[in-house]
N, C-alpha and C positions, 0 to 999 in steps of 0.2 A: 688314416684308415677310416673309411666309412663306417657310421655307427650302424649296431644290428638294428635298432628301432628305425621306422622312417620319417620320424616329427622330431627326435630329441638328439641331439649332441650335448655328451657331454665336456668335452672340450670347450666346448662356445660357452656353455654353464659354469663352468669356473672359471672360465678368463672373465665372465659379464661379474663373476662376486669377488670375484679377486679383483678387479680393474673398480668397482662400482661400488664397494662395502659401504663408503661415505654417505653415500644419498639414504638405504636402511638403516644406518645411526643415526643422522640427523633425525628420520622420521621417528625411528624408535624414543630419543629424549624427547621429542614431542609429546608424545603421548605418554611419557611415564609421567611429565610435569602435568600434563593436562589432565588426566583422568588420577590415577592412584595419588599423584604430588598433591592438586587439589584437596580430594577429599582428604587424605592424609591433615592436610593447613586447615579445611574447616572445622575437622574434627578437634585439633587441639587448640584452637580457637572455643570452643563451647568450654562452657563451666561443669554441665552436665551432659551425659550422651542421653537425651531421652528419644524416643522415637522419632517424632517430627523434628529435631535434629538430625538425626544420622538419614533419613530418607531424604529431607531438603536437602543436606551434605550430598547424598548420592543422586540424587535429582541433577543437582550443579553441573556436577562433573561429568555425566554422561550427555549433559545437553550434545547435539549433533550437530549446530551449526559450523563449530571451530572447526570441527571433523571432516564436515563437509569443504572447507576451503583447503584445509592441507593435502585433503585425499584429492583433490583437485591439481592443486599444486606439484603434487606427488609423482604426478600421471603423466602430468605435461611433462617431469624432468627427467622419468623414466624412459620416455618414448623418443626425447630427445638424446637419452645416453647410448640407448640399446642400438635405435636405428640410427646413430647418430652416421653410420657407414654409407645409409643412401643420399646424403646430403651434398657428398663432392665426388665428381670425376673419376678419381683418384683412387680412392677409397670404393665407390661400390664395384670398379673393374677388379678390385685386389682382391676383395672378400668373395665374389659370388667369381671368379677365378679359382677359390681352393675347392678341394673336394666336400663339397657340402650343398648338398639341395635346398633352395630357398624355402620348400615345406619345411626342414629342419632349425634351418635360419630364422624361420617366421615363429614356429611354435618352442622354440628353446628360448630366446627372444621374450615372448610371451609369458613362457612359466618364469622366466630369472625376472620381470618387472611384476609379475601377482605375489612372487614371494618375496620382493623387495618392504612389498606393503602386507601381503598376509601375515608374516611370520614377525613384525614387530606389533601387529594387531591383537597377537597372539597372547604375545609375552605381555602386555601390558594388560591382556586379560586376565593372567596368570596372577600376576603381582596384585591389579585390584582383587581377585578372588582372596589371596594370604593377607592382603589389609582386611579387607572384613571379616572375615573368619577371626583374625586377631583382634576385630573391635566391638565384635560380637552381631554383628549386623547381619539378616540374613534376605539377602535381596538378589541371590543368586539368576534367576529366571531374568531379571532385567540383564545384568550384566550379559548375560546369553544374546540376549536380544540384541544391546548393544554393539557385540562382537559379529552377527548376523549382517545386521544392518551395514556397520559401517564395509567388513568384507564382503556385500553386494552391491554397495556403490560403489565400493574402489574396482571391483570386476567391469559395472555398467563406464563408469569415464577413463578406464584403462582403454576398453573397446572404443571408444571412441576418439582416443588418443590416437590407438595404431590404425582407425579408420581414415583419420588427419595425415598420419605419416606419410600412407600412399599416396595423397593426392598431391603435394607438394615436394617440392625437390631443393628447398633451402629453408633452413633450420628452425630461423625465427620468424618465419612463417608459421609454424605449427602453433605455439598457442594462439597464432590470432585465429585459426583455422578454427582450433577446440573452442573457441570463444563464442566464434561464430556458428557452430553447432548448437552449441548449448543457450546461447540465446536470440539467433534469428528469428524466430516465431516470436517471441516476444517483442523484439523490434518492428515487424512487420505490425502486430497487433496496436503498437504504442502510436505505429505510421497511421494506422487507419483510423485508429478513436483523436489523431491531435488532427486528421484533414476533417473528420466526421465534428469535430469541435469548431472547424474554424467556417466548414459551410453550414451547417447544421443551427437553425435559432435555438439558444438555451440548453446546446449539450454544451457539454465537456467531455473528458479522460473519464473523471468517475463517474460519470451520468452511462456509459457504454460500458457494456457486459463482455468481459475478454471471455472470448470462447474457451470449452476446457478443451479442445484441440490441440489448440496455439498452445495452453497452458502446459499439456503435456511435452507438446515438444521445444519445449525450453525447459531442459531435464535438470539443470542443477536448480535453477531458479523453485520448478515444482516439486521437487525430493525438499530444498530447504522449507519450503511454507507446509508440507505435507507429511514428512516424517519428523516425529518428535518425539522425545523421553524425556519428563520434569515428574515434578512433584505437586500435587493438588493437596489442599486442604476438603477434610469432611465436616459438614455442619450437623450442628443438632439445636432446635430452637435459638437460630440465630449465632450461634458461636461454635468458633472451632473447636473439634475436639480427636481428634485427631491427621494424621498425614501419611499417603497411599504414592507411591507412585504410577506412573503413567504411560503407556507405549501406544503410538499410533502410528500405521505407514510400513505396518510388514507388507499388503499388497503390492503398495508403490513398490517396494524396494524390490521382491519378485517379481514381477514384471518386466520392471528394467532389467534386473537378471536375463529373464528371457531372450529381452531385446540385445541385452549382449551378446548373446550366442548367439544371434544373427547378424550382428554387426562383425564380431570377429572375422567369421563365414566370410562377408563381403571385401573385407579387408584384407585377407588372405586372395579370395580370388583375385582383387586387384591388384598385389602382389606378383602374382602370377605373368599378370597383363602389363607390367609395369617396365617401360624400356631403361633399362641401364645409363643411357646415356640424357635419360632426364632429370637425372642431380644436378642441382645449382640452377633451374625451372621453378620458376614461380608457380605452376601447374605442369601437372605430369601425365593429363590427358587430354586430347585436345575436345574433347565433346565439352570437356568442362571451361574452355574460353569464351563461346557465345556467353553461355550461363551465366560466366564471371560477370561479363561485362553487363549483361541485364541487370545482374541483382545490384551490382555495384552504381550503375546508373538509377536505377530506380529507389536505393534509399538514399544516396545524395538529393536524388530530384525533389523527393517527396519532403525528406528532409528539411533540405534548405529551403526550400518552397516552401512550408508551414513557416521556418523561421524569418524567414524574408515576409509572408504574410502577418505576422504578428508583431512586428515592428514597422511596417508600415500602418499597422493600425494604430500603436501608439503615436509615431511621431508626425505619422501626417492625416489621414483619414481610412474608414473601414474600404477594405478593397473589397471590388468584385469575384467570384469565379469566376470572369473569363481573365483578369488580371492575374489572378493569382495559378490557372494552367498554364500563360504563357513562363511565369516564375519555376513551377515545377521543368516547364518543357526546357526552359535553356539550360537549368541547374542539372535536367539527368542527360542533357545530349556532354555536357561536360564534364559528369562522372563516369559517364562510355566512355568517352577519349582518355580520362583518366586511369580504369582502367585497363584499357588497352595498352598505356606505356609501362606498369609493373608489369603486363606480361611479355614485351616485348625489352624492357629494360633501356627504353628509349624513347625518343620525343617525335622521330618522326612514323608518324601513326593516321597521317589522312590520307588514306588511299581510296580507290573507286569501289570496292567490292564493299570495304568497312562503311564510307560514306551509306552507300544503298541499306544494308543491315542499319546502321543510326535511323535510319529513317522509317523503315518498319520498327524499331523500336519504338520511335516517339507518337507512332498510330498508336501503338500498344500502350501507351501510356496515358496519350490521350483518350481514349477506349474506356482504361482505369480509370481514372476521372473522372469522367460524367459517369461511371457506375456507383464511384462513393458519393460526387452528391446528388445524385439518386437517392442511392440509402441513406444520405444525411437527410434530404430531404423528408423522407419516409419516416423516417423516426423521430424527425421535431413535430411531425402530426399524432405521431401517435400518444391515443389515451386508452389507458386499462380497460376493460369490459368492465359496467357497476357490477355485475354478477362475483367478479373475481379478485375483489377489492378489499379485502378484513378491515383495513384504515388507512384513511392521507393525511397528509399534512397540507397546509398550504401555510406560508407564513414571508411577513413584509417586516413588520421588527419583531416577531418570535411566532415559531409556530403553532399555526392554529391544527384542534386534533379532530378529523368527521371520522363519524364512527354509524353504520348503521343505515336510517335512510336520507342522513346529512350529508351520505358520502354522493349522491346526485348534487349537492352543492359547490362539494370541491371541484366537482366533473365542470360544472359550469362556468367557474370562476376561471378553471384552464385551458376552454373553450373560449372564454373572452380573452385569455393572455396570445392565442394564438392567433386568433384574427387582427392581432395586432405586427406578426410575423414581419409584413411585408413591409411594413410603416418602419421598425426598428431595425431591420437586417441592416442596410448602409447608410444608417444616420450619425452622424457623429456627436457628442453632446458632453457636455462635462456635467449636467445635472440628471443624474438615472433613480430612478425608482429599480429598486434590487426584489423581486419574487420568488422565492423557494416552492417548490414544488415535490411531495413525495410521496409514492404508494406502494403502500404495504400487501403484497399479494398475496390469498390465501395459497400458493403453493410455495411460497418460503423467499419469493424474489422479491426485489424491490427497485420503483420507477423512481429517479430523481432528477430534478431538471432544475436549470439556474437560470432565471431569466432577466437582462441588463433592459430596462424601458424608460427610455429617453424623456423628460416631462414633456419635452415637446408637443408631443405627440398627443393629439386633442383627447381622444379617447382616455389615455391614461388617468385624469383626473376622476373618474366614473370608478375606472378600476380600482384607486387608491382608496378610494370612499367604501367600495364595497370591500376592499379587504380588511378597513379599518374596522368595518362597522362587525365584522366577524372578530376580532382582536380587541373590541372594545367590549364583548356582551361579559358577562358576572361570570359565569365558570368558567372562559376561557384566559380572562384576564387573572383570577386567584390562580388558577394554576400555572397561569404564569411569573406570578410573583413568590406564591408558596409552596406549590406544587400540585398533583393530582390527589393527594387527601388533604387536603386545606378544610374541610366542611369538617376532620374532624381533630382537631386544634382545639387542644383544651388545655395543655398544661404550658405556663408564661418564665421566664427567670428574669424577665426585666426589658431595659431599653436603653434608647437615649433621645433627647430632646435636641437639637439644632436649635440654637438662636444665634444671629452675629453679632458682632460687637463692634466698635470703633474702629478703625485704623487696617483692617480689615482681616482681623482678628476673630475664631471662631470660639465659642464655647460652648459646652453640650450642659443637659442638667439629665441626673439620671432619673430614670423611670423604675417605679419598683414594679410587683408581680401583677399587682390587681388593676395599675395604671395598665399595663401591657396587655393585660388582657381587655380593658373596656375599650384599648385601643384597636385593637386588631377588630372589635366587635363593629367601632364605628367605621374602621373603612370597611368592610364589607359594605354596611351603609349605604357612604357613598358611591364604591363602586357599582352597586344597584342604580343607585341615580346616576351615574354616566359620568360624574365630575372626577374623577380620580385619574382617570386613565390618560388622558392628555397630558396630563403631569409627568407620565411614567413611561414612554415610548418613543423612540430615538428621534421619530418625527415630529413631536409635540407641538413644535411649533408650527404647524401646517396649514391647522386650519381655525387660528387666530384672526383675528378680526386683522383686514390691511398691514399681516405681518408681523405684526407686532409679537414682542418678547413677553413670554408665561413671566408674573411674580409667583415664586414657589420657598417654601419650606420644606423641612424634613424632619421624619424618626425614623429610628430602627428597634424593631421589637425583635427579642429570644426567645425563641420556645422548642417545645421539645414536638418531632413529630411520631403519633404511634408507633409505628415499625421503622426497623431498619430500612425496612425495603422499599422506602417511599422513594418517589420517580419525581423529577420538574419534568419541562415540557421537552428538553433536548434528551433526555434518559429515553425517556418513553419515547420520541421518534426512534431512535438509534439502537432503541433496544439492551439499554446498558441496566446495570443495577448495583447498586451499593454492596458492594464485596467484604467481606471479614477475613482480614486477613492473620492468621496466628492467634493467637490472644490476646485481641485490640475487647476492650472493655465497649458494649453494642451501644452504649449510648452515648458514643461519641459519632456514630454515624445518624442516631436519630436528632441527634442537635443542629440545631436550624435557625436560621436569620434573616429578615428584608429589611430595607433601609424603600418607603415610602416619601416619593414629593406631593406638595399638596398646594391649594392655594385658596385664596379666599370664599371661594364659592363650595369649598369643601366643608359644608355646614356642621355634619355630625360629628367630624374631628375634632374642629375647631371645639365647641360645646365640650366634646370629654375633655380635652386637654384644661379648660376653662373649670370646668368641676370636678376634674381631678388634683386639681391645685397646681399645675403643670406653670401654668398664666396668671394673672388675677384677668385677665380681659381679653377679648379680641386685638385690642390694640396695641397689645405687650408681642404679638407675633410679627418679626421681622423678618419680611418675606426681601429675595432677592432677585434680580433679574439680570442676567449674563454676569454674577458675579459681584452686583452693583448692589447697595443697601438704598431698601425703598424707603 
């Protein structure tokens, strides 16, 4: 008998929980281990329940990543159990044969897979609520959250589960379907920053900014980076002192909601439109076979083509763009034909109408192609407005920091790296000068560029010079050895002295406080005078007389720097900072150490070590060279 509603049967509702119980158990012990079992385990793991205990404990356990894959997992196995009837012949003539509306079909369907995952979402909320209430915890409003969240992503990738179901008419097809829902946009994105990498001078992957477009629509990818529940620590004059928890990503997660209830919509309509006798179809409509075969051709193409382009760069020499189109063009005429045979479930697949269609295809590909390197092009020119620049980097063995009206310097220096473009694009060399490039923009972005320069290349010796001579001046060389508050170092705990010995045998002698300290005074010293620095940067030996090999020695001095919060030169580019975490005692973050090379012409070292009783003479210092005793 036809049910009085027009969307629900209950008959189909208890055959899907009678036939289906299995898959809501498994999901439910999931989450009772994962969330209550957890905290439950950290909790009696602690000695004490003090606050920042039981909130890290509940921080833990509600993290969403895990969440995220099973509710994922969830959906796929649901969509596969429920509609498991449109996948054979057989099976969808028998079912949409009885008396039952496929509006009834579709939304009974629907509610028996939301309650498969709401109603063990539930109880496991239930359960973590009577564990803390039982351990006195009171964090009620996250676990809210929690239960929110996770029941409107499991809504958002259910939707798109039964969005998958319609389009396809055989089984395991479907998660590759949901897969590729959820992260084509980002494939496409990853396709265009590795061609934009491979024509493009001095980008890369990270040097290009993925759109939040693309971002958004690779929806599990962007819910995982974007909604989050943990636990922070609070500070107060450098130390913790207490711990809060955290929730971020209720818009994300509405929205998607939204978008569910329009994807459902769509899903249902195509329901509707869906012929019977396209179970056991790879695709179940045909507007969707040109499409297959383009997207299918063009990430193979683009694909293998980058891959094929980056391995002949290793093993034989840098390729051209017009090399490297003909690479994409044959690899996506062969992901066309390839997919043309899962949708035909066969090989033969050249025929005169498809042939004509490949060929408009490979226009359109070709087309693509000279559009990214275009924009490859475009963006290895491009340089910040000075106007719009807070600070750069430039850096050949450690970043140098312009700040101010120094940052027209940087500008300049990667106005000479690029008129070297054309020189480096297809030269092949196993000896490269490596240039980092980075700007810091005052609206919160940041430009970063990698640049590979062949020494060959005449010009490069001018450039090396000029980047050295930026790497070698007094404050950017301390703070690269000490940090950015290096000027103010006052308190020493000691050292140690390098001499070698025999047989090639090391031995240190220690340094007390007052030695550490006259030493740290005299390399300043010399790195004033300029002698220090060649000692102490990856190139050193560069610009030696005929080549030759530096004689060097070494110390290393301890000391304490003022604050925690002191930055080297890699913090301060990247914008990192020395964190406290729990109750870490602060001056184990303000403790600090360099280990300086040095060599003969390092005058005022030599001197303090000589008058600090380190030596009796200059000629007690045994310097070495590639490891050699001079």
């Amino acid at each position: 008998m036809k049910s009085k509603t027009s969307f629900f049967n209950p008959a189909v509702f208890k055959k899907n929980m009678s036939l289906f119980w299995p898959i809501w158990v498994c999901y439910l012990l999931f989450g009772l281990i994962k969330v209550p079992g957890l905290l439950w385990f950290r909790l009696q793991q602690a000695k004490k329940l003090t606050e920042t205990v039981c909130f890290t404990a509940v921080g833990t356990s509600l993290r969403l990543e895990a969440d995220i894959i099973a509710i994922a997992i969830m959906s796929v196995v649901c969509g596969m159990a429920l509609f498991g009837y449109l996948f054979t012949q057989k099976s969808a003539y028998t079912i949409h044969a009885l008396p039952v509306t496929r509006k009834e079909l579709y939304f009974t369907n629907i509610i028996s897979g939301l309650g498969f995952m709401f109603v063990p979402q539930f109880l496991v909320f239930l359960v973590t609520v009577l564990l803390c209430i039982g351990k006195g915890i009171s964090c009620f409003e996250f676990l809210g959250m929690w239960l929110l969240s996770v029941m409107g992503i499991a809504f958002f990738m259910f939707s798109v589960v039964c969005f998958c179901v319609m389009l396809t008419g055989q089984l395991f097809a479907l998660p590759v379907y949901f897969a590729a829902m959820n992260f084509a946009a980002y494939g496409i994105s990853l396709v265009i920053r590795l061609v934009a990498g491979v024509l493009g001078f001095g980008l890369s992957i990270g040097d290009i900014r993925n759109p939040k477009a693309l971002q958004i629509l690779a929806p599990m990818n962007y819910i995982f980076d974007n909604v989050r529940i943990g636990s922070t620590a609070s500070y107060s004059n450098k130390m913790a002192v207490s711990m809060k928890l955290t929730y971020c990503g209720g818009r994300v997660v509405l929205c998607y909601v939204l978008v569910a209830a329009a994807v459902f919509t769509l899903a249902y309509y195509c329901y509707r439109k869906r012929r019977i006798e396209s179970a056991g179809d790879f695709l179940t409509f045909n507007w969707m076979k040109p499409v297959f075969r383009w997207a299918i051709g063009i990430g193979i193409g683009y694909t293998a083509g980058v891959l094929a382009a980056r391995f002949l760069n290793i093993v034989l020499h840098p390729i051209k763009p017009p090399t490297m189109l003909i690479s994409v063009l044959l690899f996506g005429c062969l992901g066309f034909f390839i997919a043309q045979m899962f949708i035909e479930k066969g090989f033969r697949v050249f025929r005169k109408k498809l042939v004509k269609e490949c060929l408009i295809f490979l226009v359109f590909t070709a087309c693509s192609f000279g559009a990214m390197s275009a924009s490859a092009r475009h963006l290895e020119q491009y340089i910040p407005g000075e106007e719009n620049v807070s600070r750069a980097y430039i850096g050949m063995n450690y970043p140098v920091e312009y700040k101010g009206e120094k940052i027209s310097d940087a500008i300049a220096i990667h106005r000479e790296i690029l008129a070297l473009a054309d020189q480096c694009r297809n030269r092949d060399s196993y000896q490269n000068m490596y240039v980092s490039v980075d700007y810091h923009l005052k609206n919160g972005r940041e430009v970063t560029r990698s640049y590979s320069i062949p020494q060959e290349v005449t010009e490069s010796e001018s450039l090396s010079r000029h980047i050295r001579q930026q790497e070698e001046s007094y404050d950017s060389f301390m703070s690269y050895l000490v940090g950015y508050d290096f000027q103010t170092i006052s308190v020493f705990s000691g050292g140690t002295f390098e001499t070698d010995h025999s047989d090639w045998h090391y031995r240190t002698v220690d340094l007390d406080e007052q030695t550490a300290k006259c030493l740290y005074q005299a390399l300043q010293e010399d790195v004033k005078a300029g002698v220090v620095q060649k000692y102490n940067l990856s190139d050193s030996n560069a610009d030696t007389d005929g080549g030759s090999s530096l004689e060097m020695a070494g110390f290393s001095i301890d000391f304490m720097h003022q604050s925690a919060d002191w930055q080297d030169v890699y913090q301060r580019m990247n914008g990192e900072h020395n964190r406290l975490d729990g109750d870490v005692d602060a001056n184990m973050y303000k403790s600090g150490s360099l280990y300086v090379s040095f060599g003969p012409d390092c005058e005022h070292i030599i001197e303090t070590l000589v008058d600090c009783g380190v030596v009796k003479s200059p000629s007690d210092i045994h310097y070495s060279v590639m490891g050699e005793t001079q």
